[in-house]
MILUM-895707 format. One record per residue (C-alpha): residue number from 1; x, y, z. Coordinates in Angstrom, 3 decimals. Example, Ala and Ser with C-alpha at 12.3 -4.5 7.8 and 13.67 -1.06 7.14 Angstrom:
// MILUM-895707
(kevo 1,(12.300,-4.500,7.800))
(kevo 2,(13.670,-1.060,7.140))
***
This chain:
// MILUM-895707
(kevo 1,(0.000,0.000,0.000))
(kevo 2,(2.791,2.452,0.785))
(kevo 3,(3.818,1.704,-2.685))
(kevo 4,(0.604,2.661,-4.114))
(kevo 5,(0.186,5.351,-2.294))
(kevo 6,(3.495,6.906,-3.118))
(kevo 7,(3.187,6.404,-7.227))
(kevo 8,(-0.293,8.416,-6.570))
(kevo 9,(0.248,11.909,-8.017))
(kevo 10,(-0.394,14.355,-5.527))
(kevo 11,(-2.847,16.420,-7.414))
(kevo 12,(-5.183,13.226,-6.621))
(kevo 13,(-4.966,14.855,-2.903))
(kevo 14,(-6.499,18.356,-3.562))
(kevo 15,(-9.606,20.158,-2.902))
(kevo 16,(-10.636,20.762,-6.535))
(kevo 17,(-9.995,17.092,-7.338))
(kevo 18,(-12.082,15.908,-4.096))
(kevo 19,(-14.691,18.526,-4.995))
(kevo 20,(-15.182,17.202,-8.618))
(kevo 21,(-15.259,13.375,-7.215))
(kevo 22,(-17.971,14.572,-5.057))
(kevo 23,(-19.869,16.444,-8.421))
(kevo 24,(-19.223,13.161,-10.258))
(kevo 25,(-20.946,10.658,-7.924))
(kevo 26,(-23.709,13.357,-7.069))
(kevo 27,(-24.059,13.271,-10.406))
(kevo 28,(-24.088,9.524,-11.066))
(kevo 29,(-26.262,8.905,-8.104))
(kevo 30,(-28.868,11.303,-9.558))
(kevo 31,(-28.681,9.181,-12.831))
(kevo 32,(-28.868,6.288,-11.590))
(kevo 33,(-32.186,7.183,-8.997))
(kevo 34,(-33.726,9.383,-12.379))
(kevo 35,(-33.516,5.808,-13.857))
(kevo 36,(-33.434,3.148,-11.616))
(kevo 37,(-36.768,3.749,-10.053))
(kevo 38,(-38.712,2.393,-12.955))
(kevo 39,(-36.329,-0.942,-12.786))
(kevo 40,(-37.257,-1.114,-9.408))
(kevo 41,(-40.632,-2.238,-10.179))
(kevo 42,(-39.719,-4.709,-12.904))
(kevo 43,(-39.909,-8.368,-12.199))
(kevo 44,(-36.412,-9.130,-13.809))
(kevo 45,(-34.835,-6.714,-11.727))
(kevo 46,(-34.505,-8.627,-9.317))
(kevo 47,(-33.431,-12.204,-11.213))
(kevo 48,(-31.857,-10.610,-14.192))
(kevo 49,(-27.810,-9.718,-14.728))
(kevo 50,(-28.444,-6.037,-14.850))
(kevo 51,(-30.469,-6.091,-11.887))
(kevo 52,(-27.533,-7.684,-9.826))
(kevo 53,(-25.141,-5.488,-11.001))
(kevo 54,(-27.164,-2.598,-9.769))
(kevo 55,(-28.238,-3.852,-6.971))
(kevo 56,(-25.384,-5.251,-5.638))
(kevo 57,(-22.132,-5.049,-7.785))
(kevo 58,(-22.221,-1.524,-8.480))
(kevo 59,(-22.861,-0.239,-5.350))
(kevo 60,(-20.597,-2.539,-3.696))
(kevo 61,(-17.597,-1.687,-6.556))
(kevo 62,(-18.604,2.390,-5.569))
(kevo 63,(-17.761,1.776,-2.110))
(kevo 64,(-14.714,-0.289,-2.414))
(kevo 65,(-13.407,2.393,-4.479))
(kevo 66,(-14.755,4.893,-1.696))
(kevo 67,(-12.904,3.265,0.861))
(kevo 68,(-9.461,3.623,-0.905))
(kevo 69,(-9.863,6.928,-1.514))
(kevo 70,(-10.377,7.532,2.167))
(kevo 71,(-7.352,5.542,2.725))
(kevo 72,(-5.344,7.260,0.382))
(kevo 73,(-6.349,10.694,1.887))
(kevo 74,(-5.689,9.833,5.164))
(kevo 75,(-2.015,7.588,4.672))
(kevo 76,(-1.145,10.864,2.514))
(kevo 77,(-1.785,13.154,5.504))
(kevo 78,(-0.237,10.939,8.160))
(kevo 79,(2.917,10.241,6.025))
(kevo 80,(3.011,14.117,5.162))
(kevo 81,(2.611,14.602,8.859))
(kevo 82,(-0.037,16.666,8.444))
(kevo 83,(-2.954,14.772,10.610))
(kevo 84,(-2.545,16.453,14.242))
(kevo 85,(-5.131,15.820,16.814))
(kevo 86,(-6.624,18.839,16.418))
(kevo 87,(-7.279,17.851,12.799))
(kevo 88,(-8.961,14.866,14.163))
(kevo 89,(-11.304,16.465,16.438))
(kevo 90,(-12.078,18.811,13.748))
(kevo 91,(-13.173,16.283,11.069))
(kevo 92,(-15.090,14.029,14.280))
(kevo 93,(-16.963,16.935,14.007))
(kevo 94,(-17.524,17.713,10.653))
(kevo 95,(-18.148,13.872,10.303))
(kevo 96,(-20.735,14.190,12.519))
(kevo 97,(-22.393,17.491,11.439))
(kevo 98,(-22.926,15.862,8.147))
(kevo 99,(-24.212,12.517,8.942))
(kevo 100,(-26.569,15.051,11.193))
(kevo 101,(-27.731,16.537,8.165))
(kevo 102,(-28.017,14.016,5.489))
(kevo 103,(-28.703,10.861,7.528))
(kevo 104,(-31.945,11.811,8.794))
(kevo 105,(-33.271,13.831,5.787))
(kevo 106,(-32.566,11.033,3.465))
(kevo 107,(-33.920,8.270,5.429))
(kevo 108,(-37.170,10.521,5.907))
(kevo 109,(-37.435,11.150,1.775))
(kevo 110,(-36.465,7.632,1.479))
(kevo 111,(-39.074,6.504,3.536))
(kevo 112,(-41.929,8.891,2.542))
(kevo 113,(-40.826,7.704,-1.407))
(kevo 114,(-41.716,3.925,0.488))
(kevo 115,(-45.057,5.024,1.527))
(kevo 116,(-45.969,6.475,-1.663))
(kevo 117,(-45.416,3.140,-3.233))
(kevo 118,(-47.027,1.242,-0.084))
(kevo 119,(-50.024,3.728,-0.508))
(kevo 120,(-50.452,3.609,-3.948))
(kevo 121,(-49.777,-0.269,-5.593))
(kevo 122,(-51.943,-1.362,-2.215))
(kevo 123,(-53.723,-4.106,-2.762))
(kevo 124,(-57.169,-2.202,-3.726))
(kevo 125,(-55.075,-1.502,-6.888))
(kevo 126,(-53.339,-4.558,-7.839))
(kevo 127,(-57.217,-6.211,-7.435))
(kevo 128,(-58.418,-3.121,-10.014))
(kevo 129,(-55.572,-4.024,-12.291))
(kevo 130,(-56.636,-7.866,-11.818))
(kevo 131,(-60.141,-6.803,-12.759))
(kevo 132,(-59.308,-4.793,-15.916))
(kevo 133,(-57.147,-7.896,-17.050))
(kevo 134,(-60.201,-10.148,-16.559))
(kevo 135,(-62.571,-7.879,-18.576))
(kevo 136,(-59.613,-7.733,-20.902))
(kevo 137,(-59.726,-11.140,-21.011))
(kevo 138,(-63.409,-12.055,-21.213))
(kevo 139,(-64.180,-9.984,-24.171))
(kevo 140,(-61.493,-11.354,-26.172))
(kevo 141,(-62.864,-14.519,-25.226))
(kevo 142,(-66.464,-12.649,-25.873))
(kevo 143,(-65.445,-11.919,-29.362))
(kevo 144,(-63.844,-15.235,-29.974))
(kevo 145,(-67.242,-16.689,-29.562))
(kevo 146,(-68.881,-14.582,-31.579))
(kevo 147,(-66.517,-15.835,-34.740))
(kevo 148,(-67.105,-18.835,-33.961))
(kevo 149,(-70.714,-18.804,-34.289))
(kevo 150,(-70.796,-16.864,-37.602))
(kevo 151,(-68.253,-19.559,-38.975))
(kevo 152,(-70.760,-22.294,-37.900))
(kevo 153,(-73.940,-20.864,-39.113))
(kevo 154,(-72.262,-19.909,-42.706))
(kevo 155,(-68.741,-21.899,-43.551))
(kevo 156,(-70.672,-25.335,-43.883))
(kevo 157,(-71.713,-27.348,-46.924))
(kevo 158,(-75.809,-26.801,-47.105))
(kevo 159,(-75.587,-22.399,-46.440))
(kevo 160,(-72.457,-22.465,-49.438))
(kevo 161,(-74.673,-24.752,-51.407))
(kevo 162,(-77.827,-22.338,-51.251))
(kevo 163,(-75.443,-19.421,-51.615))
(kevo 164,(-74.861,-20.438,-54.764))
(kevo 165,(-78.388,-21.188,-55.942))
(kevo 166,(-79.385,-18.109,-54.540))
(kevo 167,(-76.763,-15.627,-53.722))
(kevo 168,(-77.380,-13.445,-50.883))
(kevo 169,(-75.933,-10.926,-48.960))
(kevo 170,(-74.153,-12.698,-45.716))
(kevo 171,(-73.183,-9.553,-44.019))
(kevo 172,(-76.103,-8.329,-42.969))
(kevo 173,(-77.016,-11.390,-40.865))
(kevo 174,(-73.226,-11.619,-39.609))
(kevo 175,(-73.231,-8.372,-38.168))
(kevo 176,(-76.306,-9.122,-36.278))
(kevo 177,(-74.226,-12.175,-34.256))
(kevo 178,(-70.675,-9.972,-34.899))
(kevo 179,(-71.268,-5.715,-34.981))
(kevo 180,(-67.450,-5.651,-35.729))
(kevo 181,(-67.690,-8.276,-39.097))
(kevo 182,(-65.420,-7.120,-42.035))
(kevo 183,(-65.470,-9.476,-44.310))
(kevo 184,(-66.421,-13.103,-45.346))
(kevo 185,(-64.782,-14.737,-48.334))
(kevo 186,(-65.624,-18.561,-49.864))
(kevo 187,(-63.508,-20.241,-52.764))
(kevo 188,(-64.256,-22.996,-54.188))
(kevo 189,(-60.831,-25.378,-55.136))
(kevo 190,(-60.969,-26.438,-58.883))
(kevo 191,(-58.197,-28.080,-60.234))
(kevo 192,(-54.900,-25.357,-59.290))
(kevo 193,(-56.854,-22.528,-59.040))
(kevo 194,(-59.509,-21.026,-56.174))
(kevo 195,(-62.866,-20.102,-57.839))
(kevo 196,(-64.980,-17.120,-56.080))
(kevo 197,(-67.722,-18.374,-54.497))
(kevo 198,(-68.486,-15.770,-51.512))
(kevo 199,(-66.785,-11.922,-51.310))
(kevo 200,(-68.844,-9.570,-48.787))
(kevo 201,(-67.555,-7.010,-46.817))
(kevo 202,(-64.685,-4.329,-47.313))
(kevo 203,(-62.496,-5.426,-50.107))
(kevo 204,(-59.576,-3.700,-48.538))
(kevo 205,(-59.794,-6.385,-45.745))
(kevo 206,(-59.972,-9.604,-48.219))
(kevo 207,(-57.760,-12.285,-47.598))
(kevo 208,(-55.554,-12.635,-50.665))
(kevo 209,(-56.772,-15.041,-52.750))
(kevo 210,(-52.725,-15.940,-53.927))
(kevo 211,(-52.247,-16.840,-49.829))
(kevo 212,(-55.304,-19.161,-49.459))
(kevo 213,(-53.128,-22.054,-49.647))
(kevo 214,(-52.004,-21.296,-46.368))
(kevo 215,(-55.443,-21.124,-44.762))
(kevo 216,(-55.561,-23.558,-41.270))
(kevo 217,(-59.118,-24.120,-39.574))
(kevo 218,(-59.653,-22.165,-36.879))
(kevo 219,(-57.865,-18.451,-36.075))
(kevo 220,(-54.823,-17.723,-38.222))
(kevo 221,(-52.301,-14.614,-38.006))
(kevo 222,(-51.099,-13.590,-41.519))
(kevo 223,(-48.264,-10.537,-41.781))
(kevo 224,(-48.645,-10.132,-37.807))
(kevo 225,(-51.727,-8.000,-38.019))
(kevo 226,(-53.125,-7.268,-34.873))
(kevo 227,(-56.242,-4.805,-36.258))
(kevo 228,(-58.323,-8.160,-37.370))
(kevo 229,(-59.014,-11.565,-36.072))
(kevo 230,(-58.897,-14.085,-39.213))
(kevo 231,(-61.152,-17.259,-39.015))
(kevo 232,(-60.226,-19.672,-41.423))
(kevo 233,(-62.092,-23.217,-42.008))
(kevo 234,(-62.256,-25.941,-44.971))
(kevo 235,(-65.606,-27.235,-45.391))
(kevo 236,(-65.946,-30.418,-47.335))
(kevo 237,(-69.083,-30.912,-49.414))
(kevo 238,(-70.776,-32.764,-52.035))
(kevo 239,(-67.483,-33.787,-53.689))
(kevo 240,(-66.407,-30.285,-53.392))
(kevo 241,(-63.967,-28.597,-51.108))
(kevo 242,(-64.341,-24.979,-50.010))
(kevo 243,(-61.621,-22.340,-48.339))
(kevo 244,(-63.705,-19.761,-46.379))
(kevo 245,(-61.995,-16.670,-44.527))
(kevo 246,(-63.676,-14.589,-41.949))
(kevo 247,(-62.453,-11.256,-40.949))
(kevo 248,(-63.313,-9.207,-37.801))
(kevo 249,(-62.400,-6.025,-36.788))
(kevo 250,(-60.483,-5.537,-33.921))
(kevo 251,(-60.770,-1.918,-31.993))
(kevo 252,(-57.771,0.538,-32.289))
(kevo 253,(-54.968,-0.354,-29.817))
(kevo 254,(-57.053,-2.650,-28.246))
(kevo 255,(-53.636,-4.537,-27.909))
(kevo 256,(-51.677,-1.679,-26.689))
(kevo 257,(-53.924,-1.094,-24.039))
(kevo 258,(-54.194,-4.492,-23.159))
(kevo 259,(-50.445,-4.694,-22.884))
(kevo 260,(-50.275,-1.671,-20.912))
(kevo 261,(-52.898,-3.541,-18.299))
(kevo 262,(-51.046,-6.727,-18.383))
(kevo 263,(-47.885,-4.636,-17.732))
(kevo 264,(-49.442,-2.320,-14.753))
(kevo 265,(-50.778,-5.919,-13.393))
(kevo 266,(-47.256,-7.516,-13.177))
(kevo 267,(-45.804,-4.433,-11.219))
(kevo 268,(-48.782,-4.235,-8.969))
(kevo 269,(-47.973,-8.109,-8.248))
(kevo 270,(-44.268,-7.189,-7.948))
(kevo 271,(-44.756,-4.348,-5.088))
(kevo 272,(-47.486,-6.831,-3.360))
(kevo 273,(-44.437,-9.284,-3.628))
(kevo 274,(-42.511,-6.616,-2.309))
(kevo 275,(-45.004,-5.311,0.909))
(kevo 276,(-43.231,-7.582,3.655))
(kevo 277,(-40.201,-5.412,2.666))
(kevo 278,(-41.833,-1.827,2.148))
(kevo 279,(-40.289,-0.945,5.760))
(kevo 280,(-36.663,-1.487,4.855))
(kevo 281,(-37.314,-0.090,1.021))
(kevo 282,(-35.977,3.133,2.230))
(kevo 283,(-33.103,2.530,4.102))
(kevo 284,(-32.095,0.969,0.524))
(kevo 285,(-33.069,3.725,-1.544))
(kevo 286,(-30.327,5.614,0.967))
(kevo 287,(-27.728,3.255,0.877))
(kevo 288,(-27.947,2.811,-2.949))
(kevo 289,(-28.345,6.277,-3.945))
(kevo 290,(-27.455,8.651,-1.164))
(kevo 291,(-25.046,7.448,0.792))
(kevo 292,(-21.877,6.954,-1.858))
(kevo 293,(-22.293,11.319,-1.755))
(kevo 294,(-22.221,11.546,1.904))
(kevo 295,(-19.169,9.399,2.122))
(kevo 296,(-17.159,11.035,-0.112))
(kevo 297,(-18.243,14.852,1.619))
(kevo 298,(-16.821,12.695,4.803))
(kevo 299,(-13.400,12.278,3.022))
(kevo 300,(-13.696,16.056,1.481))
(kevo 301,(-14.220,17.351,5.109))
(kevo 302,(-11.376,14.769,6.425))
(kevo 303,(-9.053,16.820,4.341))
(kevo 304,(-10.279,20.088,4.951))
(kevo 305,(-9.822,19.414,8.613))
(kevo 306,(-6.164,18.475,7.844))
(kevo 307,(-5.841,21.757,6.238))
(kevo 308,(-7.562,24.335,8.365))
(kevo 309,(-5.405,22.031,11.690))
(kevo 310,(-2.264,22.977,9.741))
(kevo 311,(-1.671,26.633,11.193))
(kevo 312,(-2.446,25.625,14.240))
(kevo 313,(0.079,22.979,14.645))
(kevo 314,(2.840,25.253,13.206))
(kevo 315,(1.627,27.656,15.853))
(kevo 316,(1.916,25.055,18.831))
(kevo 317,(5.168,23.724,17.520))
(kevo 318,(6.286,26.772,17.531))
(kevo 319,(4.912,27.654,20.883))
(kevo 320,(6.466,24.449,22.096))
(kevo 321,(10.182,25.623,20.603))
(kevo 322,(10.159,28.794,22.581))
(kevo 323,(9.252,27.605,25.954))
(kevo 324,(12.021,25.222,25.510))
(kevo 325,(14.461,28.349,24.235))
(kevo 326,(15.007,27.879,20.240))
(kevo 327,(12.564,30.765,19.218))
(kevo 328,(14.148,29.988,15.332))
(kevo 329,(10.425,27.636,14.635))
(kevo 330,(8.644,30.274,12.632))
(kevo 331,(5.237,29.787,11.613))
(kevo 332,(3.962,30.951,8.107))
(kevo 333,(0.904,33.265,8.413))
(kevo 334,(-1.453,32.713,5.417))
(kevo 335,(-5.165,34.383,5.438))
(kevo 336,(-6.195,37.228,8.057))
(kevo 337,(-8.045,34.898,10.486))
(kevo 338,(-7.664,34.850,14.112))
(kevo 339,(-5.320,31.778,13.615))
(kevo 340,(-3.251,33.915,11.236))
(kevo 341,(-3.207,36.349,14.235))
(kevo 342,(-2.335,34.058,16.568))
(kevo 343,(0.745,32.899,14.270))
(kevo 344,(2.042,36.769,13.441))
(kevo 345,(1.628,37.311,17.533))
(kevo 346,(4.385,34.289,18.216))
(kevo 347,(6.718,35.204,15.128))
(kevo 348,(6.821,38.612,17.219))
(kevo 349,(7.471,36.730,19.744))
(kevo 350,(10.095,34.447,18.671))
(kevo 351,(11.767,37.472,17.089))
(kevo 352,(11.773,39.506,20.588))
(kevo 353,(13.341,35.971,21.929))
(kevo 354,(15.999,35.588,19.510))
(kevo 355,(17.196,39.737,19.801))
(kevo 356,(17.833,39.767,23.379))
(kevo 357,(19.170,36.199,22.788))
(kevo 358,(21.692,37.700,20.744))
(kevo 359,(22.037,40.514,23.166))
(kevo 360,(22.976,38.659,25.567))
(kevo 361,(25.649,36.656,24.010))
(kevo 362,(27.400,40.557,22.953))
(kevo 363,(27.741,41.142,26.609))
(kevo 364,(29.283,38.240,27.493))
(kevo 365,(31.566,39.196,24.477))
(kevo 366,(32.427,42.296,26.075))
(kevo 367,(32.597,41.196,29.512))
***
C-alpha cells in the first residue's frame, strides 16, 4: 500500500480534485435514482444480470473504491505529517455534522418515497388491475365466440350450397351475431386454381386469394396483423372442397392497451411481492443512492480538517520551541483569520526571543 500510495500523483490529494469526485458521484447517483426507479418495479430486476449489477455489484464496486480513496487521503496526511489531533477532532466533528444533516433527511425522503409506493400499488389496486385484465380477457374470449358462431352458421356445406343457388348478402345477418364483421370470403378449389364463391364485406380487408393455400381451420395470423381476427375453415361438401376466410375487426390499440394492463398488473404483483419489505425499502433507496455522496463529503471534510489544523500545529510547535528556548520555529501566516493572528503574535514573539538572545551573548563578548 505504501507503494501505491506513493506512485499516486499528488494532485489526486487536492480540494478541486475531491470537490469534482464529489460532483461526479452526485451526479451519477442522480442518474442512476432518475432511472433506476422504474427498474425497481420490474420483475427481472430482481433475477436478471443487470439487476444484480445494480443492486449489488455496483454499489458494492462504488464503495470499495470509496474506501481507498479515504485511505489514500488519510495515509497521505499521516505520512506528510499533516494529521494532528486537532485535525482529528475537527473532522469528528464535521463527520458528525454531516451525517446530522443528510442521515436523517434522506432516510425521511427515502421513507416517505416507500409510503408512496405502499399507498399507492396497495392491494385495492393490484385487485383493479386484476379486474381490468379479466374484462380484458373475457371480451377477447367474448369476441372469440362470436366468430365462432358466424363460422358455424355460414362456412358449412348446405348455407355455401344455397349461396350459390341463390346468392345473398351474408353480411347483414353476420353483423347481427358480430357488430365488428369485415369481411367473409368462400372459394371454391378447382383443379390449381380457387374459384370465387363468396366476397362480402370491405375489399380492402380480403384475404388474398394468392395466400389461401395457407389457410388452417380455426384463427390464423397472416403478416402479424393485430387490427383483425382471421377465421379460417375448410368445409368439405358434395365432392367439393371450399376455403372460407372470416375477418373481424379488432378496436384501435385494443392490444396496446391491453399490454399496458397486463404490464401495470405484473408491477402491482411485484410491489405486493414486495409489501413484507416496504419498511426497509428506504433505508435501501439511501444506501444505494445517497449514501456513496455523503461518504465522499466525509473524506472532502477529512481533508479540509487536515488543512484548516495545519496553522495551528505550526503555531503550537512553535509555541512548544520557545518555551524550551530555540525561538528559530517560525510559523507561516497565510489568510487574516484569528489563527493567522495568533501565528504573526508568536513570530513577534520568537523574534523579541531571539534579539535579546543575541544581546545577551554581545555582553558576554564584552565582559
Amino acid at each position: 500500500m505504501k507503494l501505491i500510495r506513493r506512485s499516486i500523483p499528488s494532485v489526486l490529494f487536492s480540494a478541486p480534485f475531491l470537490f469534482f469526485i464529489l460532483v461526479l458521484i452526485a451526479l451519477a447517483s442522480f442518474l442512476l435514482a432518475n432511472s433506476g426507479f422504474e427498474g425497481l418495479l420490474s420483475t427481472h430486476l430482481f433475477t436478471s444480470p443487470q439487476g444484480l449489477l445494480v443492486l449489488v455489484i455496483g454499489p458494492f464496486a462504488l464503495f470499495v473504491l470509496l474506501g481507498l480513496l479515504l485511505y489514500s487521503v488519510v495515509s497521505h496526511a499521516l505520512h506528510t505529517a499533516q494529521a494532528t489531533r486537532f485535525g482529528h477532532k475537527l473532522f469528528v466533528t464535521m463527520a458528525v455534522l454531516i451525517a446530522c444533516a443528510s442521515i436523517p433527511s434522506g432516510i425521511i425522503v427515502s421513507r416517505f418515497a416507500t409510503t408512496v409506493i405502499g399507498s399507492w400499488f396497495d392491494r385495492e389496486v393490484s385487485r383493479s388491475l386484476s379486474y381490468a385484465a379479466e374484462m380484458a380477457d373475457l371480451y377477447t374470449a367474448e369476441r372469440i365466440r362470436d366468430i365462432e358462431k358466424v363460422a358455424s352458421r355460414f362456412f358449412n356445406g348446405l348455407a355455401i350450397a344455397n349461396n350459390r343457388s341463390r346468392p345473398a348478402d351474408w353480411m347483414s345477418d353476420i353483423r347481427l351475431i358480430d357488430a365488428y364483421a369485415a369481411s367473409c370470403q368462400v372459394y371454391a378449389i378447382e383443379g390449381d386454381g380457387f374459384l370465387p364463391v363468396v366476397e362480402y364485406g370491405d375489399s380492402s380487408l380480403f384475404y388474398p386469394r394468392s395466400a389461401l393455400d395457407r389457410v388452417r381451420d380455426g384463427f390464423f395470423v397472416w403478416q402479424e396483423d393485430e387490427s383483425v381476427f382471421r377465421y379460417g375453415k375448410t368445409v368439405h361438401y358434395s365432392n367439393s372442397v371450399y376455403v372460407c376466410v372470416y375477418t373481424s375487426l379488432i378496436p384501435s390499440s385494443f392490444h396496446d392497451k391491453s399490454r399496458l394492463i397486463q404490464d401495470a398488473r405484473i408491477k402491482g404483483d411485484v410491489i405486493r411481492i414486495l409489501e413484507p419489505f416496504l419498511p426497509f425499502l428506504g433505508v435501501w433507496v439511501y444506501f444505494l443512492f445517497c449514501f456513496p455522496s455523503v461518504v465522499m463529503t466525509i473524506i472532502l471534510a477529512y481533508y479540509l480538517s487536515v488543512g484548516l489544523s495545519a496553522p495551528v500545529a505550526s503555531a503550537a510547535e512553535a509555541a512548544t520551541r520557545l518555551e524550551q528556548g530555540t525561538p528559530s520555529l517560525r510559523p507561516i501566516v497565510t489568510g487574516n483569520d484569528e489563527v493567522a493572528g495568533l501565528c504573526n503574535s508568536l513570530n513577534r514573539l520568537c523574534d523579541a526571543a531571539d534579539g535579546s538572545k543575541k544581546k545577551d551573548k554581545k555582553a558576554v563578548i564584552r565582559l
